[in-house]
N, C-alpha and C positions, 0 to 999 in steps of 0.2 A: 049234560051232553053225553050221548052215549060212546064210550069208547073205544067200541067195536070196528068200528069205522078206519080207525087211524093207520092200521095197520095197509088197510086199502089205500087210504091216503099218501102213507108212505110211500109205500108201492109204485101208484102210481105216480107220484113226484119224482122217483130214484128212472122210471123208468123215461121218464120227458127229457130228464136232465141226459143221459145215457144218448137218446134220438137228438139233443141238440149238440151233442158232443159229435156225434156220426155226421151229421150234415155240416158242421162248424169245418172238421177234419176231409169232407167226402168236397168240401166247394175250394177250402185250403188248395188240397192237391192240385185238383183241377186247373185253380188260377194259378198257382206256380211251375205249373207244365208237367210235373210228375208223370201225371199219364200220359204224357207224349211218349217215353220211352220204357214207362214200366206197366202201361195200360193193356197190353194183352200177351197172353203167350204166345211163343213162337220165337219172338224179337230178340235180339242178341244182347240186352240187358233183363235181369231177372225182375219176372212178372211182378204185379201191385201184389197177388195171391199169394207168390212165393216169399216175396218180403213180410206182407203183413201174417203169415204163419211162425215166420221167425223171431219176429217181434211178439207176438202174443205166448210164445213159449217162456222168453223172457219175461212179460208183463208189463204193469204199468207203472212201478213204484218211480221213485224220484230215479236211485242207481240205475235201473235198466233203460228208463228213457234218454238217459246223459251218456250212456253206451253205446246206444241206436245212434244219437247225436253225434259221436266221435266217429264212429264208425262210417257216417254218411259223410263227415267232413274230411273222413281220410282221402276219401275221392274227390278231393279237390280238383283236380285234372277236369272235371265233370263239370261244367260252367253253373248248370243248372244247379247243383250241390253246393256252392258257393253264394249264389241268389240269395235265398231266403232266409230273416234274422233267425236268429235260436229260435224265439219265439214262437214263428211261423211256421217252421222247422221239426218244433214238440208239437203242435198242434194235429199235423199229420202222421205222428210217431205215435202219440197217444193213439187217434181213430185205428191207424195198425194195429197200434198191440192190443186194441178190444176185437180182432178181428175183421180187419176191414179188407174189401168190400162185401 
């Protein structure tokens, strides 16, 4: 088998895995209301754009998404902040800090 290939192969596997991570993160938000109040600028909570630049400066290690987490849970006051398990929670923290949307 030629070995030439694999590198393409890679490639393009790192890059499907990446597009299921964005859609995973990009339907997350959505059903947990996020965009209701961080869906466009203007609104008097800080935009999905301005959050997820601030996240992506941070990154995505384990540290920095458990920072994002505390951070979003400090606004507990915030019903919706409160809503969704960790889980669901890093899921939209991750698509953020690859830059989303």
């Amino acid at each position: 088998m030629k070995r030439a290939g694999w590198p393409a192969l890679a490639w393009i596997l790192t890059l499907s895995c990446l597009q299921a991570h964005a859609d995973d993160g990009a339907r997350a938000a959505s059903s947990l209301g996020c965009l209701n109040c961080h869906g466009h600028e203007g609104q008097s909570s800080p935009s999905l754009r301005h959050l997820a630049d601030r996240a992506a400066r941070r990154g995505d290690n384990a540290e920095a998404l458990q920072h994002l987490l505390q951070e979003m849970r400090e606004h507990g006051s915030v019903h919706s902040h409160r809503m969704p398990s960790d889980a669901s929670a890093l899921v939209v923290l991750r698509w953020m800090a690859h830059g989303a949307p």
